[in-house]
C-alpha positions, 0 to 999 in steps of 0.5 A: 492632584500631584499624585495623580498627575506622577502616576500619568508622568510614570504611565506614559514614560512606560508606553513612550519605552514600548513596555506594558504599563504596571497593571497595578498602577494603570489600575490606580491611575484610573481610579483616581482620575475617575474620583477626581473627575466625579468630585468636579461633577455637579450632583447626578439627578437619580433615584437616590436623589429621589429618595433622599428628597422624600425622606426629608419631607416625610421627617419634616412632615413628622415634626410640622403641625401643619397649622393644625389642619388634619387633612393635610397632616395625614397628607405631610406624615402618612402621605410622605411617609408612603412616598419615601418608602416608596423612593427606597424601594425604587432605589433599592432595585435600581430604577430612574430617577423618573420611576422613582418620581412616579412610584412615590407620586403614586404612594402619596396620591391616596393621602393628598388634600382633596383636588390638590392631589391632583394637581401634584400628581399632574405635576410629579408626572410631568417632572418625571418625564423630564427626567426619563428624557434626560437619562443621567443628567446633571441636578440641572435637570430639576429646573427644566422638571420643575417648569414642566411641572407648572406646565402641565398644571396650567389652567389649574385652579388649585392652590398647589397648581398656582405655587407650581408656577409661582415657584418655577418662574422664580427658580428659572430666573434665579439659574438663568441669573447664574445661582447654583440650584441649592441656592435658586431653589433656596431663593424660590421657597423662600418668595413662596413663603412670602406668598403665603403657598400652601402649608403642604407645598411649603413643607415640601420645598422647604425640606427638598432645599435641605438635600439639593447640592451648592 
């Protein structure tokens, strides 16, 4: 940081003397400032997020057996497979952070296990709306995402809809209690597990924790 604050010192001497800053170091000034502030921030929730989140669940679905449950080993490798080539594509041509969401719910929907499809698609959708209203927010957002999500599955009986909401109350606490989100997001999958969630769900979470910052 020493660096930096010189090349402040040198530009504000200039400008106190009444004479144009060096173009060459207002410009590598600016640079540094601006990678230093981006290292301090807290990971931004955007399509590569996304994408990075469905990547991980489609290799984890590519080498899990799923107890050997075919409907949901379609689900965890075409399924995950579809959505993250999805998230690329939302990626790739710049869209939100919700957009993507959307988009890679919407690959996945046609390989998911009976009714539990849609009690995750309820769920995404409400998450990427979470999303939308937040612009470009900090991973924070997830929290608030996934307690959207178990909302909008309230009065669903599935057992996807019961871990949505099993694993947001334990998110919340762990944040309100000060955790970083890798950490409470980690602590959440970990009681699912306990809980007995379902493999599909299980998978998911297990895999998203693999990509979330500390």
């Amino acid at each position: 940081m020493s660096d930096i604050h010189e090349g402040a010192d040198a530009l504000a001497n200039q400008l106190a003397r009444g004479i144009d800053p060096d173009p060459a170091l207002g410009d590598s000034q600016a640079f540094e400032a601006s990678r230093a502030r981006d290292a301090q921030e807290p990971g931004r929730l955007d399509a590569s997020c996304v994408r990075a989140a469905y990547e991980a669940i489609a290799e984890a679905g590519m080498t899990n057996d799923v107890a050997g449950d075919i409907a949901a080993l379609r689900s965890v490798r075409e399924g995950a497979t579809a959505a993250a080539d999805a998230a690329r594509v939302a990626d790739e041509i710049g869209a939100g952070a919700g957009q993507a969401l959307r988009s890679a719910a919407r690959a996945w929907l046609p390989f998911a296990v009976g009714d539990e499809g849609s009690a995750w698609w309820l769920g995404l959708r409400a998450f990427s709306q979470v999303c939308d209203a937040a612009g470009r927010s900090d991973q924070a957002v997830v929290v608030r995402g996934i307690a959207a999500a178990a909302d909008a599955v309230d009065g669903n009986t599935t057992a996807t809809a019961a871990d949505f909401r099993s694993f947001s109350a334990e998110l919340g606490a762990r944040a309100d209690a000060g955790d970083t989100l890798g950490a409470a997001w980690r602590a959440a999958a970990s009681q699912s597990r306990a809980e007995g969630a379902d493999t599909v769900f299980q998978l998911v979470v297990d895999a998203v924790a693999g990509v979330l910052d500390d």
